[in-house]
C-alpha atoms as an extended CHARMM CRD file, in Angstrom:
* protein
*
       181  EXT
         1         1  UNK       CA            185.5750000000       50.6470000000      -83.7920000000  PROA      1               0.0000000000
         2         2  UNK       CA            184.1220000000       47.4450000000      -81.9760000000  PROA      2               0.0000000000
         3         3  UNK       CA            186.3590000000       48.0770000000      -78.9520000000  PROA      3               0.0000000000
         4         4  UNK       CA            185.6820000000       50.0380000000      -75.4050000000  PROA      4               0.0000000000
         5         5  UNK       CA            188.6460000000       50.0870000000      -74.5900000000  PROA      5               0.0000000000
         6         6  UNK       CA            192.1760000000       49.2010000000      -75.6550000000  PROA      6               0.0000000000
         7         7  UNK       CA            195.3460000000       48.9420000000      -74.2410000000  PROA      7               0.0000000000
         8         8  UNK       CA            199.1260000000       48.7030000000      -75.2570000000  PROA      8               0.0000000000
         9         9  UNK       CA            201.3360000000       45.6870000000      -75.1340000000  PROA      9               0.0000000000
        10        10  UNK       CA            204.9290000000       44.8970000000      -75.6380000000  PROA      10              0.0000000000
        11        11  UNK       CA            204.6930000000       44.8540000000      -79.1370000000  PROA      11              0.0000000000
        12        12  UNK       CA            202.9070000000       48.2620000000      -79.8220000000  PROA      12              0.0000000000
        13        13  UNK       CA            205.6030000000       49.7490000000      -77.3580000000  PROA      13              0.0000000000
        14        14  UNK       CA            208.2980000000       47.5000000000      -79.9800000000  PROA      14              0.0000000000
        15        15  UNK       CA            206.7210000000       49.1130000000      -82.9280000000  PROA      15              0.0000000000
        16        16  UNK       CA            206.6620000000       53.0530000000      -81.4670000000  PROA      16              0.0000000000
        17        17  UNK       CA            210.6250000000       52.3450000000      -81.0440000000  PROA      17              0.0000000000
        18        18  UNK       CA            211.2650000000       50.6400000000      -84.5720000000  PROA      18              0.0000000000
        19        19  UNK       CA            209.4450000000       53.8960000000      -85.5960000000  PROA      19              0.0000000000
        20        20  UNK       CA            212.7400000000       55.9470000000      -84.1170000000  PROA      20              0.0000000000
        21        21  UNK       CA            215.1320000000       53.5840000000      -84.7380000000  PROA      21              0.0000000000
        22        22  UNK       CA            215.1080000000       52.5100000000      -80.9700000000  PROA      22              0.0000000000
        23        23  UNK       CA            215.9190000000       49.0210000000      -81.7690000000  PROA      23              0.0000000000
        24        24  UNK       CA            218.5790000000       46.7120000000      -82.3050000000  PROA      24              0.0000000000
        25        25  UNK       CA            219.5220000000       44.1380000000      -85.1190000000  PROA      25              0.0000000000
        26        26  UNK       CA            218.8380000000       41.3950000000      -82.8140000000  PROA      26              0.0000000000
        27        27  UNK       CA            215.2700000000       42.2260000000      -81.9930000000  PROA      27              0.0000000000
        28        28  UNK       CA            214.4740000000       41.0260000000      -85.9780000000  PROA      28              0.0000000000
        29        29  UNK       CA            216.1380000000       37.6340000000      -85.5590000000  PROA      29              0.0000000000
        30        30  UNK       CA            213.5930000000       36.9930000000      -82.6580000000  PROA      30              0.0000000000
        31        31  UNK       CA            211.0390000000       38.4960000000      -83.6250000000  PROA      31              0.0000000000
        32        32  UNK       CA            211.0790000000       38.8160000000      -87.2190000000  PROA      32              0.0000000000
        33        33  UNK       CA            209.9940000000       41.6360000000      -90.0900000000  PROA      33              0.0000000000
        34        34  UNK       CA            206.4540000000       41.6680000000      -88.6340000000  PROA      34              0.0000000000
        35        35  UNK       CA            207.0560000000       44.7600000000      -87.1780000000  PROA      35              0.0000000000
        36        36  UNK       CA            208.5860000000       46.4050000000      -89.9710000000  PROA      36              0.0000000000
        37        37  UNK       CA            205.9770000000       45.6800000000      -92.0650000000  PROA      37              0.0000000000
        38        38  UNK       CA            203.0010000000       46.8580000000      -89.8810000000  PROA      38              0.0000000000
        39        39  UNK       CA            205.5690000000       49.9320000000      -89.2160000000  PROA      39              0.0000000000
        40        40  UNK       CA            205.3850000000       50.2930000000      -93.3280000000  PROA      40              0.0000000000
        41        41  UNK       CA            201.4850000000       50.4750000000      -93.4190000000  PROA      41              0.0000000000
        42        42  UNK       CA            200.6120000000       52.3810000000      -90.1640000000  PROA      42              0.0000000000
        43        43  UNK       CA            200.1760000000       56.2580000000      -90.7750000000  PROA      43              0.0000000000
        44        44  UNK       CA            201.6360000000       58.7630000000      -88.4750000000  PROA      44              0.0000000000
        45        45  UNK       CA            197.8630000000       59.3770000000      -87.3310000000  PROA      45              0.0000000000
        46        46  UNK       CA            197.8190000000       55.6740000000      -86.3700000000  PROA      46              0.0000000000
        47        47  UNK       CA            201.4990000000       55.6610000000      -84.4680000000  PROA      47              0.0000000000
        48        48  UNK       CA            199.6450000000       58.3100000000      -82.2090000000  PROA      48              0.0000000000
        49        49  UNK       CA            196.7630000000       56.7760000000      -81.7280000000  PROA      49              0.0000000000
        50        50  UNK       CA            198.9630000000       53.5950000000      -80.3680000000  PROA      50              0.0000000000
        51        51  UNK       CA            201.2540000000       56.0150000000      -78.5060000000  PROA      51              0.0000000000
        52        52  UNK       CA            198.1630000000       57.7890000000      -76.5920000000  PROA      52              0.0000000000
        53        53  UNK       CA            197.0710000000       54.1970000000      -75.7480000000  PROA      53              0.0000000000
        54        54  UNK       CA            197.1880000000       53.6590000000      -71.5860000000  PROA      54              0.0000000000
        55        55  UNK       CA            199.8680000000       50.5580000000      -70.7890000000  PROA      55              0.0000000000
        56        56  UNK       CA            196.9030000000       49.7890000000      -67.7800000000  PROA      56              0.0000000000
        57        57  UNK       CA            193.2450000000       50.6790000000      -67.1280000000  PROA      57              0.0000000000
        58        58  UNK       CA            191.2450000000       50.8900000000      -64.3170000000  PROA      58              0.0000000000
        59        59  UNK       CA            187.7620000000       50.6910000000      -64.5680000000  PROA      59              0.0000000000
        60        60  UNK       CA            184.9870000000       50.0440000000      -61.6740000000  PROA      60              0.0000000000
        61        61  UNK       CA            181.9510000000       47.6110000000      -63.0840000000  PROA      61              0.0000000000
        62        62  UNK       CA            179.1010000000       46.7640000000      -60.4670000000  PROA      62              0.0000000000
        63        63  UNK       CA            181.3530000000       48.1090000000      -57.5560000000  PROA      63              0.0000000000
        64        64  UNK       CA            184.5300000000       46.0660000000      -58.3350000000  PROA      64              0.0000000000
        65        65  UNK       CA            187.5750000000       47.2630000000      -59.3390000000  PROA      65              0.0000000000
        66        66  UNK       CA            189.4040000000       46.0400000000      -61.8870000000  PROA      66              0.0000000000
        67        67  UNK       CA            192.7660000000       46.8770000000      -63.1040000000  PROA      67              0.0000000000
        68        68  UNK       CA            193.5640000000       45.4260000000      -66.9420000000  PROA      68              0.0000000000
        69        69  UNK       CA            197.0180000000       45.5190000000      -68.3620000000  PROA      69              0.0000000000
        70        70  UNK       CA            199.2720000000       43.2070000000      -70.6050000000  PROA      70              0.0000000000
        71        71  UNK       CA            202.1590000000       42.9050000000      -68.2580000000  PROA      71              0.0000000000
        72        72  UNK       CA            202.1830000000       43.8550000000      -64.7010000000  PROA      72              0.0000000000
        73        73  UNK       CA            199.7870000000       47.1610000000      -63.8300000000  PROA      73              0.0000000000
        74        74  UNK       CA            202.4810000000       49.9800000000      -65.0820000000  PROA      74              0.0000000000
        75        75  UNK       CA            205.0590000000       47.7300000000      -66.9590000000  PROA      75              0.0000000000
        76        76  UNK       CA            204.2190000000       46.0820000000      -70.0680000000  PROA      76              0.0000000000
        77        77  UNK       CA            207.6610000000       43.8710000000      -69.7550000000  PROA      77              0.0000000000
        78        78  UNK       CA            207.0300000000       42.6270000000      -66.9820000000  PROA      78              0.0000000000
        79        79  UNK       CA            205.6520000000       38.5280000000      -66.3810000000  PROA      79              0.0000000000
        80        80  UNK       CA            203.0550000000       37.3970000000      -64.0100000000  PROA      80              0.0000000000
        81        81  UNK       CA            203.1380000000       33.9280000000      -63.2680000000  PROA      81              0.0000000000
        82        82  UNK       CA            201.6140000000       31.8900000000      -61.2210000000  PROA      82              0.0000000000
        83        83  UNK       CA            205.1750000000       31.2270000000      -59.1510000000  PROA      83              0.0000000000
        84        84  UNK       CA            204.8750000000       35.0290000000      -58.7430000000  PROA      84              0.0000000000
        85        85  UNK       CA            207.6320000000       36.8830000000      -56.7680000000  PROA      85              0.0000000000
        86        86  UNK       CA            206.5500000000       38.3220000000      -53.2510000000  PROA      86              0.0000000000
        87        87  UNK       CA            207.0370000000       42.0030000000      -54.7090000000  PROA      87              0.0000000000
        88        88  UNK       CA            204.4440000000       41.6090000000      -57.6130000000  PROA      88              0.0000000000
        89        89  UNK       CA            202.0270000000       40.6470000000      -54.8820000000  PROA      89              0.0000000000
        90        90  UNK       CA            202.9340000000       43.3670000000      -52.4130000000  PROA      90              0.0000000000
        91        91  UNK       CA            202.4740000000       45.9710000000      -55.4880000000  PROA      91              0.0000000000
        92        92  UNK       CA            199.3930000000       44.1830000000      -56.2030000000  PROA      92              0.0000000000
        93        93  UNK       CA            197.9340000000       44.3510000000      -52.2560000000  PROA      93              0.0000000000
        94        94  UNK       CA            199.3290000000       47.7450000000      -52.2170000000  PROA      94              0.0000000000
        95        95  UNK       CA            196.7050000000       48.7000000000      -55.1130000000  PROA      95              0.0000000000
        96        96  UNK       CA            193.2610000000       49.0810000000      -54.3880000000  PROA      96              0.0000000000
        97        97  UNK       CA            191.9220000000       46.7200000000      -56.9350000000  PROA      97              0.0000000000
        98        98  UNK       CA            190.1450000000       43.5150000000      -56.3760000000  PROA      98              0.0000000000
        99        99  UNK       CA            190.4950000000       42.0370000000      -59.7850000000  PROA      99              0.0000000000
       100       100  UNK       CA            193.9300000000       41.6660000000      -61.6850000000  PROA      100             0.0000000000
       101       101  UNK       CA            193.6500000000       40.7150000000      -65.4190000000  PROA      101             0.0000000000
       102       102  UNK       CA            196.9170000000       40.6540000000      -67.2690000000  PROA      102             0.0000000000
       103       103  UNK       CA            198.9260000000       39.0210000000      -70.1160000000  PROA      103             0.0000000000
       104       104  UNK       CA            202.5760000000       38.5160000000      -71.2320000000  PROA      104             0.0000000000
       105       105  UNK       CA            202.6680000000       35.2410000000      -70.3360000000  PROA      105             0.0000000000
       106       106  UNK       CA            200.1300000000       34.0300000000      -72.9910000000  PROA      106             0.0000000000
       107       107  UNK       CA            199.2470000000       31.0450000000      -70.2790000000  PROA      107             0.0000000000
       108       108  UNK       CA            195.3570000000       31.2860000000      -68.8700000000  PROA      108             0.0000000000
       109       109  UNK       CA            195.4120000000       31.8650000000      -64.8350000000  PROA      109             0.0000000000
       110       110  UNK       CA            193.3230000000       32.4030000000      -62.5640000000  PROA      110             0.0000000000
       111       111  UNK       CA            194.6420000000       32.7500000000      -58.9720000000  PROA      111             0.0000000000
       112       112  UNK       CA            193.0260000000       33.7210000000      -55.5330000000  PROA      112             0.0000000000
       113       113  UNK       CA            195.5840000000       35.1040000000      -52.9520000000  PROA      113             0.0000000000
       114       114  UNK       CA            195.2110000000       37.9860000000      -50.3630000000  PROA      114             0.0000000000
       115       115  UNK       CA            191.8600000000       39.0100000000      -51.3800000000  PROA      115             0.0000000000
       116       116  UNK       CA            193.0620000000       39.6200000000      -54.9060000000  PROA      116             0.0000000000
       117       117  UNK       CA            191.8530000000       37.3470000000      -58.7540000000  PROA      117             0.0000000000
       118       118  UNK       CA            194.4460000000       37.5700000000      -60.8590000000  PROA      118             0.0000000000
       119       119  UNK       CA            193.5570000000       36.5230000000      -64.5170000000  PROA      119             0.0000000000
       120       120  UNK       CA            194.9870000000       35.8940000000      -67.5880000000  PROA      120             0.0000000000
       121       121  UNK       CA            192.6030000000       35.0980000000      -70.6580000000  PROA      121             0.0000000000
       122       122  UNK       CA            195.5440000000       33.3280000000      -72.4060000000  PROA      122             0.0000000000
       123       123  UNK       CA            196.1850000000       34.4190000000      -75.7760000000  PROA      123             0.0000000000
       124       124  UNK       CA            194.2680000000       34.0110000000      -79.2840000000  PROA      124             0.0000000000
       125       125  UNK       CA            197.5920000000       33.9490000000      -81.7220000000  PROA      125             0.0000000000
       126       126  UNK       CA            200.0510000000       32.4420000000      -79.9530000000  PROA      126             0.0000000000
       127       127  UNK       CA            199.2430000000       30.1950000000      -77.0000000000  PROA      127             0.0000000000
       128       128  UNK       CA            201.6900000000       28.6830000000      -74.9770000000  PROA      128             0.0000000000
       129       129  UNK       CA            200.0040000000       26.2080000000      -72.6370000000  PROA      129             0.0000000000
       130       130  UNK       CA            200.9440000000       23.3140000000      -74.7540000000  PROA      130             0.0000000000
       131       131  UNK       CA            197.4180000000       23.2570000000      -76.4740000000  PROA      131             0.0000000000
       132       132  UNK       CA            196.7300000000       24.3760000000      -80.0800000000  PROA      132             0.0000000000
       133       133  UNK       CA            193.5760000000       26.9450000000      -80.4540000000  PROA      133             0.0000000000
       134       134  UNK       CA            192.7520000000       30.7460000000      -79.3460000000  PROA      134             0.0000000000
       135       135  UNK       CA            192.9720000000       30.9810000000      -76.0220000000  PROA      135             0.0000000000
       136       136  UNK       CA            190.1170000000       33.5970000000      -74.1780000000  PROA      136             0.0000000000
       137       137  UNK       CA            188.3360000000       34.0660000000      -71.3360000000  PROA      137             0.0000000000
       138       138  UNK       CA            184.8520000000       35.7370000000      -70.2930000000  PROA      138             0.0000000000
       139       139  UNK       CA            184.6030000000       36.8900000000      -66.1800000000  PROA      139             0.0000000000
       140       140  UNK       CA            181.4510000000       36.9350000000      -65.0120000000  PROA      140             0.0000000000
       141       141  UNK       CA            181.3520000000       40.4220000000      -62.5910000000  PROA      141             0.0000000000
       142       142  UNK       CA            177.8310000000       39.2380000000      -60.8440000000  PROA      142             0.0000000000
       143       143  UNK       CA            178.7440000000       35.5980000000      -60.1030000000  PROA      143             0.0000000000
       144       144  UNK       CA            182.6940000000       36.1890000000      -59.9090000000  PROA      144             0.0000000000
       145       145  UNK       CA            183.3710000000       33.4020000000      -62.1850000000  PROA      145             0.0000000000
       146       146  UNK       CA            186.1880000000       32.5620000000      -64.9850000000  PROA      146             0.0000000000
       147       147  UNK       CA            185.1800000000       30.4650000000      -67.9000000000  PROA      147             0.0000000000
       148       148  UNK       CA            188.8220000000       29.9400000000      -70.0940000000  PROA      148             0.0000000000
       149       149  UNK       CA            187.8360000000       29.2280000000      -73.7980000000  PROA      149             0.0000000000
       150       150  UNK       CA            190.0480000000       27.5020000000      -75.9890000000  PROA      150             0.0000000000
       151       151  UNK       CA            188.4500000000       27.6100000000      -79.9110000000  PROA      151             0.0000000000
       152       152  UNK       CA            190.2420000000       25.7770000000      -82.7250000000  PROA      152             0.0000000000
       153       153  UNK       CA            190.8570000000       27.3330000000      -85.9880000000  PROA      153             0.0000000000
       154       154  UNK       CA            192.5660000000       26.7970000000      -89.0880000000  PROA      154             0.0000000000
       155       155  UNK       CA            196.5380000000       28.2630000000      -88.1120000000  PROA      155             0.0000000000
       156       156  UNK       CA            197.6910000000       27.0960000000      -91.4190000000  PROA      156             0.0000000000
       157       157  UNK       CA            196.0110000000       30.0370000000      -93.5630000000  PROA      157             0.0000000000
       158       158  UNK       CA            197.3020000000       32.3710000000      -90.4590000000  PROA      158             0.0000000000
       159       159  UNK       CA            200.6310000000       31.0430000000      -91.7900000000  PROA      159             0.0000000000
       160       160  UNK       CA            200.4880000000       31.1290000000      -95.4480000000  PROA      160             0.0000000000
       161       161  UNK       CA            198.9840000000       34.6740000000      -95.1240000000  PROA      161             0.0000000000
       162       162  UNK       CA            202.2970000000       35.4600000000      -93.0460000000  PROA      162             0.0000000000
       163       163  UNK       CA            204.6360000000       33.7870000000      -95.2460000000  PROA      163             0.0000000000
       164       164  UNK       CA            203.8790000000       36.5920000000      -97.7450000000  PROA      164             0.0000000000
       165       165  UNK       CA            205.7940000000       39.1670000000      -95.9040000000  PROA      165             0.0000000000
       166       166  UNK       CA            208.9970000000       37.5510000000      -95.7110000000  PROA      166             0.0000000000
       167       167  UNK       CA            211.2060000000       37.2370000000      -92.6600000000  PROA      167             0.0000000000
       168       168  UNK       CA            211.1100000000       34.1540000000      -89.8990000000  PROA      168             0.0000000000
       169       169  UNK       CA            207.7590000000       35.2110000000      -88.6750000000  PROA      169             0.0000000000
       170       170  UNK       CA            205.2970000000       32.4380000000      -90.4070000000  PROA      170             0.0000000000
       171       171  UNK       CA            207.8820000000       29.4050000000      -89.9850000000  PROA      171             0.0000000000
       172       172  UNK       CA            208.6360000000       30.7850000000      -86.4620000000  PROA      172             0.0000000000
       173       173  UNK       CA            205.0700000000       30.3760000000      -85.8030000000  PROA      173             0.0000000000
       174       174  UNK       CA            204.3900000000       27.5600000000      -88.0060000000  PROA      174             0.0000000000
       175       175  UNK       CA            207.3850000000       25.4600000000      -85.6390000000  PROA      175             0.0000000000
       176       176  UNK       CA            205.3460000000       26.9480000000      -82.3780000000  PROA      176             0.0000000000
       177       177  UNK       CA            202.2610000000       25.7000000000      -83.1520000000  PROA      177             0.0000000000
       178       178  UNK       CA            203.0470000000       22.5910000000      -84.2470000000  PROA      178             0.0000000000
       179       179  UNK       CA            205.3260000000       21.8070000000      -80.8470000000  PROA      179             0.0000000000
       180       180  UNK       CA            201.4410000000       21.9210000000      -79.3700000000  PROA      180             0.0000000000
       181       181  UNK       CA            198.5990000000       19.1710000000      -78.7330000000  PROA      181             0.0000000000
């Protein structure tokens, strides 16, 4: 309800195959029950409503176009780093967008190269620059600038809500975040 626009990730993709039993026994001992759970309290009205979600979106604000997915533009899966391969760049040059903002990688970026800005906010729930907090960013379209944001908060009642549910999620996460500064 607070929300422009939205977009699917990996995990909503995860969750529309658990749904038809499109995944493997494997994908819980990574992962955990997580997605079981949210699969349990979801309605069939809110599976479509993630299924009719775009994987990118392209959107023109003050003359600049902007392309937003989670992975690469058209492939949720796929990782953007800043040791990019030369084909994510030529698929990048090849689309007419000036500004790149994508995720998966849950490390903050910004990068300038052939004419392109290629940004990732970070991520709020499970960082992995090394540093403990939610990691955001806010682009400025009229001056062209990134500010990254990195806000503390209390993980440990993230965790003990989790642990509720069962499953490897909360101590998963729990070992994560305490590997950080």
């Amino acid at each position: 309800d607070k929300c422009d626009h939205l977009i699917r990730g990996n995990h909503d993709d995860y969750l529309l195959k658990l749904s038809k039993n499109e995944i493997d026994a494997n994908f819980f001992e990574k992962y955990g029950y997580a997605h079981k759970l949210a699969l349990k309290n979801l309605s069939s009205e809110d599976l479509s409503f993630i299924r009719r979600l775009p994987i990118n979106l392209d959107l023109s604000i003050e003359g600049i176009g902007i392309s937003i997915s989670h992975g690469m533009p058209h492939n949720n899966s796929v990782y953007f780093y800043e040791n990019f391969e030369d084909w994510q760049m030529e698929m990048l040059i090849a689309d007419n967008f000036d500004i790149y903002v994508m995720g998966h990688t849950h490390h903050q970026l910004h990068l300038e190269k052939n004419g392109k800005t290629i940004i990732n906010p970070g991520s709020v729930g499970q960082p992995r620059s090394g540093r403990k907090g939610a990691q955001w960013c806010i682009f400025d379209t009229k001056l062209m600038k990134v500010d990254f944001i990195t806000q503390i908060y209390d993980a440990a009642s993230v965790f003990n809500d989790l642990s509720k549910y069962g499953g490897n999620v909360s101590s998963y996460l729990a070992r994560k975040w305490e590997s950080l500064e």
